[in-house]
N, C-alpha and C positions, 0 to 999 in steps of 0.2 A: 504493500500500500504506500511506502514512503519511496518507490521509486518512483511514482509519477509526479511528485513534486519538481526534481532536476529537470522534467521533461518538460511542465510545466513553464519554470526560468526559463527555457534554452526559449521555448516556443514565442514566451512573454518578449523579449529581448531580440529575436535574429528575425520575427515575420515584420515587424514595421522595419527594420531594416531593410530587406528584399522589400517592401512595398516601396519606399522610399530610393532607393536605390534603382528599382525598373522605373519609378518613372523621371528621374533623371533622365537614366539612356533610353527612355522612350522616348524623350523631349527630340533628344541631341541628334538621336536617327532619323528621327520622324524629317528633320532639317539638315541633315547633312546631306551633299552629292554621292553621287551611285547607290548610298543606301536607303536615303530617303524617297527615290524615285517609285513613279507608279507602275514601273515594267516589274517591281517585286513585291510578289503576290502578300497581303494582308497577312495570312499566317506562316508564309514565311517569314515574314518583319519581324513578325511576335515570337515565333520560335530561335530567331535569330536572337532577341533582345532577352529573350529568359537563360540563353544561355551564355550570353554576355555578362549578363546579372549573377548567374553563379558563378560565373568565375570571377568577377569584379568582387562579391560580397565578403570574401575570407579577406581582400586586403583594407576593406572598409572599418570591418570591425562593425561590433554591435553597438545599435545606437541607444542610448539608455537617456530617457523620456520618466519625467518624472512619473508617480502612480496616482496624482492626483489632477493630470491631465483631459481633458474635457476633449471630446471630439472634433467640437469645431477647431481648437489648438491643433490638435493632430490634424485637422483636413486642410488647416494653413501652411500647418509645414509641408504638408505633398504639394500645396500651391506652388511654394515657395520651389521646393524641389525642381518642379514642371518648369519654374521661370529660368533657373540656373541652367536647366539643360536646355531651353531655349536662345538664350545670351550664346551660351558656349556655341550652339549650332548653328545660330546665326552670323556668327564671324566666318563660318567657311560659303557661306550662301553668296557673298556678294563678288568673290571672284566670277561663280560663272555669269551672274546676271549682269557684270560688266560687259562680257561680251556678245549677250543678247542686246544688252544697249547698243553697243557700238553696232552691231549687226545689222539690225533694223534702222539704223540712218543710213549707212551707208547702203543698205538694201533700196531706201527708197530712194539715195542719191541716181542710182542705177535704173531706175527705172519698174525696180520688182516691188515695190513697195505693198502691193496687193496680192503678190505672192508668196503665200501664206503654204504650209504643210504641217500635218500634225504628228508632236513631236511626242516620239515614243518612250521617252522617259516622264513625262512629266501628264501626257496623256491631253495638253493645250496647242491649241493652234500658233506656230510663233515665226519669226521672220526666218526666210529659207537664208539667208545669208550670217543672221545671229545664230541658228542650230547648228548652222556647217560650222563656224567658230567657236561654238560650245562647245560640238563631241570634238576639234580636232584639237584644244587644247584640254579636254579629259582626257581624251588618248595619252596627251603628253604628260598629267598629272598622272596617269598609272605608271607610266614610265620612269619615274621620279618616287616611286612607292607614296603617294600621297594618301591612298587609302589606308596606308601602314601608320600614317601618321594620325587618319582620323580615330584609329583604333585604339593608340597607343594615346590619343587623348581621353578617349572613356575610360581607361586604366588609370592615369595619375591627378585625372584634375580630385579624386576621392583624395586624392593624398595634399590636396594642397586645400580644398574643400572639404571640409568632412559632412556626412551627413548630418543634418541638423542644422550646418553653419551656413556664413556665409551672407552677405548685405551688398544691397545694391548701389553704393555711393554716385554722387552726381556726375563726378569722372566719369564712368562708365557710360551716361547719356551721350557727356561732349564726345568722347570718341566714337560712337556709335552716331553721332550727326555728322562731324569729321569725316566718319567714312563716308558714308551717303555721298556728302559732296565731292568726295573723291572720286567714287564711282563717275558721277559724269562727268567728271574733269577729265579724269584718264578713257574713259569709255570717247567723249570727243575726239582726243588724241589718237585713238586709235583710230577711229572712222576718220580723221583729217585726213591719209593721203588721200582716199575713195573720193571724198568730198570737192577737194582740190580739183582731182584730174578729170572729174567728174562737170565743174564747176568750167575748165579751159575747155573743155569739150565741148558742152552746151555754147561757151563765148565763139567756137570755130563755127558750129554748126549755122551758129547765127548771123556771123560774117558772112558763110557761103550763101544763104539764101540769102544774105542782102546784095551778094553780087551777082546772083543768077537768082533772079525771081522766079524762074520756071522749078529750080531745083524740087525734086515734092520733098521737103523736108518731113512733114508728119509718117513719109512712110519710110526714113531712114536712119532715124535719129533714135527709135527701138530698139532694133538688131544692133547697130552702132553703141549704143548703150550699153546693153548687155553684151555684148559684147568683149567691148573694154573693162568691164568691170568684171566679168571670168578672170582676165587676164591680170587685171588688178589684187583679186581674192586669190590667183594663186601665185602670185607675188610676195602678196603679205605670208602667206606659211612661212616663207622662209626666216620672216620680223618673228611671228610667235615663237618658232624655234628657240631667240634670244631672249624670246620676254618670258616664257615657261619658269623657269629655275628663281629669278627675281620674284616673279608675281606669288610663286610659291614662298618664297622664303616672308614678302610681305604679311599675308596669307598666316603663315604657321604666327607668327611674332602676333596678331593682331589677337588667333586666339589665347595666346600664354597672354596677353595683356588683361585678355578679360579674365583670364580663371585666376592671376592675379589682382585684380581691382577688386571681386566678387570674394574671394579667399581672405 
């Protein structure tokens, strides 16, 4: 009869743990790239994320909650929980949707602006020239073990966060606007050359029909567009190639910034 008392302890002490704990990395996956994607099916997310959860929970340690805790206290701390692995996941979100940004100007710089395809990761309609830029620098973040890195973030941010802890200071907002504005800063920069030669183009195009009025500009200035702008997009792979390793390393540092601010 006095054996189920230790069982009792253990149950008391390591289930809000594990509750606590999955939905952290429920949060963190739910929003990180390749894992958070809708090409992976629901229960596999979740069997992925339970078993993430036990292997994360032995280095967590149990979380010891006072015994005269009220449930709405405990339903704030899984809030609380839910937000840290939100912050934390959203620091890796804004590299690719940099380059949906840039994708889609320079998409419409080209004349594709209404040429839309749906994209099989995320299961939404998005610019055919922002998705061709998104899978071709995931490709290059697989290349670089970046999914190694988002892994190896569900493992240690417990260690610098523990469960239970953790505050959201104001810091954390400014850099979290900081970045935003960065996004379009850099996102511009990249769609600048598209834009540019996009921009002399149109200025040609509209010299020659001011010198030849017969020219039928409406039906050459499409093909000629797109055109150029093939030749443009694969030009630029060879720019991503140099920007991959940097934007990664920005990337990694942005999240250690937040599981530091939050820690």
């Amino acid at each position: 009869m006095t054996d189920i008392f230790p069982i009792l302890d253990y149950t008391f002490h390591w289930v809000p743990s594990f509750l606590f704990a999955f939905a952290r990395i429920s949060a963190m996956i739910f929003l990180f790239p390749y894992f958070g994607y809708n090409a992976f099916k629901p229960r596999v997310r979740v069997m992925f994320v339970f078993m993430l959860t036990l292997i994360v929970l032995p280095f967590t340690g149990p979380f010891n909650f006072p015994m005269d805790m009220s449930p709405l206290q405990l339903f704030a701390l899984l809030i609380k929980e839910v937000a840290i692995g939100f912050f934390i996941g959203f620091g890796s979100v804004f590299i690719f949707e940099l380059f949906t940004f840039a994708g889609s100007i320079a998409g419409k710089q080209m004349g594709l602006g209404m040429a839309e395809m749906m994209d099989p990761t995320q299961m939404i309609r998005s610019s055919l020239v922002g998705q061709f830029w998104t899978l071709a620098m995931m490709i290059g973040f697989f290349s670089l073990d970046f999914h190694h890195f988002l892994i190896q973030t569900v493992v240690h941010n417990f260690q610098i966060i523990p469960l239970g802890a953790g505050h959201f200071p104001s810091e954390l907002g400014e850099m979290y606007i900081k970045a935003g504005s960065n996004l379009f800063y850099v996102g511009f920069q990249l769609a600048a050359p598209a834009i540019v030669f996009m921009m002399m183009l149109d200025t040609a195009i509209a010299l020659m029909a001011r010198i030849m009025p017969s020219l039928p500009v409406f039906l050459i200035v499409l093909p000629v567009k797109v055109g150029m702008g093939l030749f443009i997009i694969s030009v630029s792979m060879e720019i991503f190639q140099t920007l991959a390793e940097p934007l990664l390393k920005e990337t990694q540092y942005f999240i250690h910034n937040t599981i530091n601010l939050i820690g």
